[in-house]
FIGULUM-652125 format. One record per residue (C-alpha): x, y, z; residue in three letters. Coordinates in pm, whole numbers, plus 32768, in hexadecimal, padded with zeros to 4 digits. Example, Ala and Ser with C-alpha at 12.3 -4.5 7.8 and 13.67 -1.06 7.14 Angstrom:
84CE7E3E830CALA/85577F9682CASER/
END
This chain:
C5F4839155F1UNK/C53C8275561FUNK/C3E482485730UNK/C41581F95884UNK/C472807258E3UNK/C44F7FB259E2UNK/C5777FB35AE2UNK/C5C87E555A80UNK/C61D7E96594EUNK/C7807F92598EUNK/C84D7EB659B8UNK/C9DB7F215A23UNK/CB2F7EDE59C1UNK/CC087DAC5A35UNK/CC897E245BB2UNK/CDD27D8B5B88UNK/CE3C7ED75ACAUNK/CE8C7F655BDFUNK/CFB17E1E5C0AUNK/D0127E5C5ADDUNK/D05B7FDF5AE4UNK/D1177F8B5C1DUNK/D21B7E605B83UNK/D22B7F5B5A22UNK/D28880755AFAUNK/D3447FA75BF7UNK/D4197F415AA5UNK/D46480A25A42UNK/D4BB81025BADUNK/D5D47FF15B99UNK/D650801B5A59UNK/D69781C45AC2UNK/D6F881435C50UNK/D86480EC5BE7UNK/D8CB82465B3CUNK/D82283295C49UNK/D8B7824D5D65UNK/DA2582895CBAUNK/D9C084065C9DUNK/D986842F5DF6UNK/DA7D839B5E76UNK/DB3784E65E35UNK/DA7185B05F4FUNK/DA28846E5FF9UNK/DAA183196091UNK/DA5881F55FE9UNK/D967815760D5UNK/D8A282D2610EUNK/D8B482D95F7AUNK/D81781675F72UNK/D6E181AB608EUNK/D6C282D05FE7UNK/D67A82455E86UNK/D5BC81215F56UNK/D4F8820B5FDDUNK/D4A382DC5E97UNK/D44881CF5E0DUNK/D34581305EDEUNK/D28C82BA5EC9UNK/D29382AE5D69UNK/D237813F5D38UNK/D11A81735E35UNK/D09A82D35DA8UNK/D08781FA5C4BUNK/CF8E81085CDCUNK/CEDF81D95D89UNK/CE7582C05C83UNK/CE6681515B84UNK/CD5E80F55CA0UNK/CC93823D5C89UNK/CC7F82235B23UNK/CBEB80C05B2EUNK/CAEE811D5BFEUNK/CA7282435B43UNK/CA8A817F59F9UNK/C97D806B59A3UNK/C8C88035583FUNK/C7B27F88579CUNK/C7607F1F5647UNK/C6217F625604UNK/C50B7F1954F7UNK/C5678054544AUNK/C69180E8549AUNK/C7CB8095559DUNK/C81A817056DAUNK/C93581CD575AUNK/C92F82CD58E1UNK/CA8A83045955UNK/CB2F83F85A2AUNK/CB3384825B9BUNK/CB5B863F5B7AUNK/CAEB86385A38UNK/CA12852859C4UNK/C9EB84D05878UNK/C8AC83F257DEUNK/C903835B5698UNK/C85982A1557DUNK/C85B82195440UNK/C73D819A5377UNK/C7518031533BUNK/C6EF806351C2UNK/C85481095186UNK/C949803C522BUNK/CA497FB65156UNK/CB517F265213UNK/CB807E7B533BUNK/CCD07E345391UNK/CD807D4654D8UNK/CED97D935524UNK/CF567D2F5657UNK/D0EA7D4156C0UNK/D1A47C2E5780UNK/D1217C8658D8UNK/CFB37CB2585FUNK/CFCC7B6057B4UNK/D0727AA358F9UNK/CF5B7B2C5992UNK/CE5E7AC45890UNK/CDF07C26584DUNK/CDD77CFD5717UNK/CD907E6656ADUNK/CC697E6955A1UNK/CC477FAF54BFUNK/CB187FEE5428UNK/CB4180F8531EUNK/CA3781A951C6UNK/CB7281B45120UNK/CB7883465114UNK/CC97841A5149UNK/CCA5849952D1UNK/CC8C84145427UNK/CB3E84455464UNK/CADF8314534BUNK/CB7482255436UNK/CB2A817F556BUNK/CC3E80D55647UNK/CBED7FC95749UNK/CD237FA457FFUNK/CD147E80585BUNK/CC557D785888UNK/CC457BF6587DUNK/CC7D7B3E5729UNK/CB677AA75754UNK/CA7F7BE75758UNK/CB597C725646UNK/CAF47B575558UNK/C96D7B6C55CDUNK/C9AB7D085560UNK/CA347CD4542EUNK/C95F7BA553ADUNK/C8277C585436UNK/C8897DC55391UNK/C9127D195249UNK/C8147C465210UNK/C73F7C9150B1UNK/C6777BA24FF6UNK/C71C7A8C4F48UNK/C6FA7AEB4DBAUNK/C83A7A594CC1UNK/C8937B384BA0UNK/C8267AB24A3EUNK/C9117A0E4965UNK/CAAA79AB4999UNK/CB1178E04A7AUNK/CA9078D24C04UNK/CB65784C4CDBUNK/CB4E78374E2AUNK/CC17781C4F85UNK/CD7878344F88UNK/CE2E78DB4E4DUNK/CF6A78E34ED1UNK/D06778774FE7UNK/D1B978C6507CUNK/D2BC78304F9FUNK/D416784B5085UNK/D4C278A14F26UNK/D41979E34EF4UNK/D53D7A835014UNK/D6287A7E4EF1UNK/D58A7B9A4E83UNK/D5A37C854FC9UNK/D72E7CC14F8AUNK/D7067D774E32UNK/D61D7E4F4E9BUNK/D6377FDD4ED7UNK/D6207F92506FUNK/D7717EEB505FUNK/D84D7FF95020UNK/D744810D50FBUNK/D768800F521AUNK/D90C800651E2UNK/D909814E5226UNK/D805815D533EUNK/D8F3805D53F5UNK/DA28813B53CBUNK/D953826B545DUNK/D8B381A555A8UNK/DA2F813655C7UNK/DAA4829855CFUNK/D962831056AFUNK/D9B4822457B8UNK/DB06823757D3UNK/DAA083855807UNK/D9C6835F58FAUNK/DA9482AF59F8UNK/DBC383865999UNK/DC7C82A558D7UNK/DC6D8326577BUNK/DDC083935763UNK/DE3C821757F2UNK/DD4B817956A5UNK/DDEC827455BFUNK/DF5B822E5659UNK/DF2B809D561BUNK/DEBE80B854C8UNK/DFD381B1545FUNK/E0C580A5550FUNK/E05F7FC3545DUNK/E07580695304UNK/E1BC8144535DUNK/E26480BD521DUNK/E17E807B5139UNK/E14A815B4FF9UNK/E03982585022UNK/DF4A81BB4EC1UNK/DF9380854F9FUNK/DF24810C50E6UNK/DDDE817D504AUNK/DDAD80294F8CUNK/DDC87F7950C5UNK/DCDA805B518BUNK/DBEA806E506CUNK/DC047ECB5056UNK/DBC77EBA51EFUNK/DA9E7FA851E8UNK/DA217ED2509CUNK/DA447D955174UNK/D9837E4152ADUNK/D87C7EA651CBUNK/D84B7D79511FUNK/D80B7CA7526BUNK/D7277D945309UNK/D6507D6F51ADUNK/D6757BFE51C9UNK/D5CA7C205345UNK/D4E67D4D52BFUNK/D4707C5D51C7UNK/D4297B2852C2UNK/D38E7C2D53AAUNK/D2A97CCE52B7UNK/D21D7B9C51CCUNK/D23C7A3A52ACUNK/D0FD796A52D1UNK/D08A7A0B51B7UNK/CF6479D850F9UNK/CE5B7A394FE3UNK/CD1379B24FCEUNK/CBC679E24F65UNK/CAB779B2507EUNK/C95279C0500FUNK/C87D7AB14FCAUNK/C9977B464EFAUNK/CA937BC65011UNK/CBEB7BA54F9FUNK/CCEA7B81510CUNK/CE5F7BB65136UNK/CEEE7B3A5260UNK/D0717B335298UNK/D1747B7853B1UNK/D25E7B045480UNK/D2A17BBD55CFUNK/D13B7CD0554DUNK/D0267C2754BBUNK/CF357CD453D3UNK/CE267C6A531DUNK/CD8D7D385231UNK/CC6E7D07513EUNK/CBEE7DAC4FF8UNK/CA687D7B4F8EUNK/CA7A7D144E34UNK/C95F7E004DC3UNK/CA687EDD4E14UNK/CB5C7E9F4D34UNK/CBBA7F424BF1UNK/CCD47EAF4BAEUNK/CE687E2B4BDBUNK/CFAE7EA34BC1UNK/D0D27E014B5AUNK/D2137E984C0DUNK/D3707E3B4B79UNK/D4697F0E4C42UNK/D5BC7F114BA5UNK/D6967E154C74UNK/D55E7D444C94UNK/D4F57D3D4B26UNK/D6727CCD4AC3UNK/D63D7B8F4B61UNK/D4F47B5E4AB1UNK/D4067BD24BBFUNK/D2BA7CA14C42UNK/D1FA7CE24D1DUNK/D07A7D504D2AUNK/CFA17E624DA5UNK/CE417E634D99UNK/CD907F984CD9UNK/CC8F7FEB4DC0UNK/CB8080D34E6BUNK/CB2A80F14FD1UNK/CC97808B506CUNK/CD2A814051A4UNK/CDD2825D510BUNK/CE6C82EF526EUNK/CFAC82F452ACUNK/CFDB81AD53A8UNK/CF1980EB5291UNK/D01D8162514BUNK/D12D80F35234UNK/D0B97F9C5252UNK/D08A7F7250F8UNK/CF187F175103UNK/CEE17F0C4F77UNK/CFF37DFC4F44UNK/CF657CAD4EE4UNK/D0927BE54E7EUNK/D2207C534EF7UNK/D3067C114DEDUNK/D2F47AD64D43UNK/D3427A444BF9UNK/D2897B054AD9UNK/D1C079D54A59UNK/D14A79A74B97UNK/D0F37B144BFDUNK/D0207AE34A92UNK/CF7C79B74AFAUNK/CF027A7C4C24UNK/CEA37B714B9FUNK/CDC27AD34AA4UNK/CD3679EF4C1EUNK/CCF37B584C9AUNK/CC567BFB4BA6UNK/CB977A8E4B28UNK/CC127AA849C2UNK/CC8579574914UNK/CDA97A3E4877UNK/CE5A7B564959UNK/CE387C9C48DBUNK/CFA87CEA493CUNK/D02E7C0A484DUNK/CF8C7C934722UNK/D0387D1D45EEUNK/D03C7E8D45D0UNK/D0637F6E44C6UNK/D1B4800044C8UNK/D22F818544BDUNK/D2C6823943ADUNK/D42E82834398UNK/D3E483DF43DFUNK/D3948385452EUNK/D50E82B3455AUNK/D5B8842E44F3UNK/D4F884D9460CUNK/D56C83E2471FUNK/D6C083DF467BUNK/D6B2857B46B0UNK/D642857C47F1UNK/D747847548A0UNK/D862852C47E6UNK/D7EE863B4871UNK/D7D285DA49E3UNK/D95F859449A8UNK/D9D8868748BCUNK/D93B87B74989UNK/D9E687794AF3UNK/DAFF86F44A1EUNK/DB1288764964UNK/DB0189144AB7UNK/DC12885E4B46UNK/DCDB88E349EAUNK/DCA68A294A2FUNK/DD058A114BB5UNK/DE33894B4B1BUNK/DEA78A5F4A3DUNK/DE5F8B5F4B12UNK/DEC98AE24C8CUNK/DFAA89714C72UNK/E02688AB4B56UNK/DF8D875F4C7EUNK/DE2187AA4BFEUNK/DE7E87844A94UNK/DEFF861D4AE9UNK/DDC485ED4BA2UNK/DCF186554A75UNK/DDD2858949BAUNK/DD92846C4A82UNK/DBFF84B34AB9UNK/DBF084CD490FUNK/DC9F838348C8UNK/DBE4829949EAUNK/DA77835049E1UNK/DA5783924879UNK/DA33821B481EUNK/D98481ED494FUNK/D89982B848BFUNK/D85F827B4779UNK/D82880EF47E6UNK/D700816148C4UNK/D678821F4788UNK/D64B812246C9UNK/D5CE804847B0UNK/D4B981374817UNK/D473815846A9UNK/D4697FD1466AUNK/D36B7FC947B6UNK/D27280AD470AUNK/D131801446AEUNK/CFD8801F469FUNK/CE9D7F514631UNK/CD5B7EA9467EUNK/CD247D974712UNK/CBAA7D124723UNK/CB077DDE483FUNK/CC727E7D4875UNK/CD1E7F934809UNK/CEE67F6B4841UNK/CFC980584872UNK/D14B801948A5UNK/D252811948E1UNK/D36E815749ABUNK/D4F5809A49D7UNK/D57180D64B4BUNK/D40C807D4BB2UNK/D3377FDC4A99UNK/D1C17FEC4AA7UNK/D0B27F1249D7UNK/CF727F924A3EUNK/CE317EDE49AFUNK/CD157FB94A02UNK/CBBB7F534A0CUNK/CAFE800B48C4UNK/C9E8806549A0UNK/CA8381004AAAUNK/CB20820E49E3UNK/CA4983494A37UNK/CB1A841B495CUNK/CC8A846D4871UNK/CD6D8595485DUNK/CDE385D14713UNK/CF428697472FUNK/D02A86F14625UNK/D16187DB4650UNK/D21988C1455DUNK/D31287B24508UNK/D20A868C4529UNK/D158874843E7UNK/D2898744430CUNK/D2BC85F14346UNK/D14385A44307UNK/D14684F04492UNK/D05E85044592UNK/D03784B64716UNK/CEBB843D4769UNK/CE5A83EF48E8UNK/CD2F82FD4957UNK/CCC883A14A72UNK/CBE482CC4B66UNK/CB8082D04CD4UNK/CC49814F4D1EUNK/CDC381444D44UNK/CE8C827B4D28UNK/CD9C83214C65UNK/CE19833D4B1BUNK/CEDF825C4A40UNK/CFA482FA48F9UNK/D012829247A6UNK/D153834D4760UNK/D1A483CD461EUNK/D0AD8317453CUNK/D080833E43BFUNK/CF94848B43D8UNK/CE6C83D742F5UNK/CE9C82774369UNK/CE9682FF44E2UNK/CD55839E449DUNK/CCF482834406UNK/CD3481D44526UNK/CC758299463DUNK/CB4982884535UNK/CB378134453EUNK/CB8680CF4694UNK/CA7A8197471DUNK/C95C81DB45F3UNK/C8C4830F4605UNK/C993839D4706UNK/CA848452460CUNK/C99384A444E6UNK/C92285F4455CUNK/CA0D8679456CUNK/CACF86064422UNK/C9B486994341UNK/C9E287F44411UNK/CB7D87924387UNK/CB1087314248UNK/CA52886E41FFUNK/CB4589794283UNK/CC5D88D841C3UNK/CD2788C74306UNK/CE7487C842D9UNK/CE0486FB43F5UNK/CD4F86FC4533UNK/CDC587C4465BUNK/CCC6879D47A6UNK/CC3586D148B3UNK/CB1085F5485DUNK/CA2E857E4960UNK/
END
């Protein structure tokens, strides 16, 4: 904890917090008003059901503000020389701080009634897992929020040697980038979030049974494959719109650029605007993600590889590691290469590919993820209904191809290589992952090799490093070139232990290398 200050220099949060806790909670009182008004009406007249809700309301709406009013004035802060402070809390009060020397992030997000008011919520955060390595100033004016995070960001201004340094902006909203948001994996989970709220609702206000009588009315004599088709298709359509507005919601205004003193800022949103910003001295690193839908029409997006981001659970949700949403490849590349100031992206690099051995073992294991349920449904077939043999049946002939295609596509997307002060990995087909991985930030590898990996002379090794997700695999490498590999990606790192190999005669290497 930092020395005593002067008075002057606490300084509190914005006081129209306690406005907006009442319109937020005023909105939430509304949107549950209707449904309890309806059920009281069953012990109740209408009009003693309504004053009654009115009533409610205005206790709960007031009790909100009130304790949003005690809170802001037991919560003030100061930045000081050293470290920032943080005293909150009425019953139990809690002093917080963080020394300025390990903050990492800090982030402005403010939602639509923050930003008509021209307020924000800044989170200053070390980057460590837990709570307690964050700071939340909810909120306070834009204004301040900038002064915070220029003054707490601020480092001296030193460029990287060598590549290319470019400056300012690296890239803008283009309006063409929504045709990606259909084909991806929040379509279909949206579909079916739609068809579920439907149902919940209906529910609520007791008229589930009505919902489910106008649909079935409406599909009385249609075939039941047709019936499903149809439902599937509607759910497919409701899903696809909601990712259209998800989309607008979660990446409008945006924008990457490089500020100086080597600060690289994402701001974006529509309705809840964020910006968030990564210190280059930070940063070990990209990612180039291809999920399935969105790599068949030739796109990626990218993640940054680095240390000291929020790792809570708020943060993860709001994606803070994503520098570019999906775009087209070549210019997620030509980010990429902006980013990380090369003259040639790392992501696009050629990379040594695997050995067929490694296409049988992906071929085994997707046959296997449909032959076993498939077998179980046999059995059950022979022994209980001759319906769950024609299911297998039907599982076998549509899966099983499905299957062996995403096989060999994983196999084609293996890869690794080197790639000037990089090291790239690529694996995966439903979500496809190029990683290039600064050299020097790898702290150590992890050398595994199974049973069946030996007889097929394969092996897995894992860069393990403090930035990103904390470890970043080649699958099913050539056993000697993979070695080969780690030893020259990261000299020194690896030759230990292969002499301690070498001299027991061991196949190959089996541990954790740090």
């Amino acid at each position: 904890m930092s020395t005593a200050a002067p008075p002057a220099d606490w300084r509190r949060l914005d006081p129209r917090t306690v406005l907006v806790t009442a319109l937020v909670v005023a909105g939430v009182v509304a949107g549950v008003a209707i449904p309890v008004t309806l059920g009281l009406t069953r012990w109740f007249s209408l009009p003693a059901a309504v004053l009654q809700v009115l009533v409610g309301a205005v206790l709960v709406i007031g009790a909100a503000a009130g304790a949003d009013r005690v809170r802001w004035h037991r919560t003030r802060y100061r930045i000081g020389a050293e470290r920032v402070d943080l005293h909150t809390g009425l019953l139990i009060v809690k002093r917080r701080s963080l020394a300025r020397g390990r903050i990492r992030t800090v982030d402005l997000t403010a939602n639509l009634m923050l930003r008509l008011l021209g307020l924000v919520t800044v989170r200053i955060g070390t980057g460590e897992q837990g709570s307690e390595s964050t700071l939340e100033l909810d909120p306070v004016t834009r204004a301040e929020g900038e002064r915070l995070r220029r003054l707490l960001l601020e480092r001296a201004a030193t460029a990287p040697s060598g590549g290319v340094h470019r400056e300012g902006e690296l890239a803008v909203l283009d309006p063409r980038w929504i045709r990606y948001a259909p084909v991806s994996f929040v379509a279909p989970m949206l579909g079916g979030a739609a068809a579920g709220a439907v149902m919940q609702v209906s529910d609520w206000v007791g008229a589930q049974g009505e919902v489910i009588d106008w649909v079935g009315d409406r599909l009385r004599n249609t075939p039941l494959l047709w019936t499903i088709v149809i439902l599937a298709l509607a759910a497919l359509v409701a899903g696809v719109v909601g990712a259209l507005g998800l989309w607008i919601e979660m990446w409008w205004n945006y924008r990457l650029e490089r500020e100086p003193g080597g600060t690289l800022r994402v701001r974006r949103g529509l309705f809840t605007s964020r910006s968030i910003s990564v210190e280059e001295a930070r940063l070990r690193g990209v990612d180039l993600v291809e999920p399935l839908g969105v790599r068949l029409l030739g796109a990626a997006r990218l993640d940054a590889i680095t240390t000291g981001l929020a790792k809570d659970k708020e943060a993860r949700n709001a994606d803070h590691n994503t520098l570019l949403p999906a775009v087209p490849r070549t210019r997620a590349d030509t980010v990429a290469a902006d980013v990380l100031r090369e003259a040639v992206t790392p992501t696009g690099a050629a990379l040594t590919p695997h050995p067929p051995e490694a296409r049988g073992r992906r071929l085994r294991w997707s046959l296997a993820a449909v032959l076993g349920p498939v077998l179980v449904l046999t059995v059950l077939g022979a022994l209980l209904t001759p319906v769950l043999l024609w299911i297998a049946l039907g599982c076998t002939v549509v899966l099983a191809p499905v299957a062996v295609a995403l096989a060999l596509d994983a196999y084609r997307g293996l890869g690794h290589g080197l790639s000037g002060r990089y090291l790239v990995t690529r694996s995966g087909t439903v979500r496809r992952s190029t990683a290039a991985l600064e050299r020097a930030g790898v702290i150590g590898w992890t050398v595994r090799q199974s049973v069946f990996q030996r007889r097929a002379g394969l092996v897995s090794i894992t860069a393990t490093t403090a930035a990103g997700g904390g470890a970043y695999t080649v699958y099913d490498a050539d056993a000697a070139e993979g070695i080969a590999f780690a030893a020259e990606a990261v000299p020194g790192l690896l030759a230990p232990f292969l002499e301690r190999a070498g001299n027991t005669g061991h196949p190959g290497p089996q541990n954790t290398l740090t």
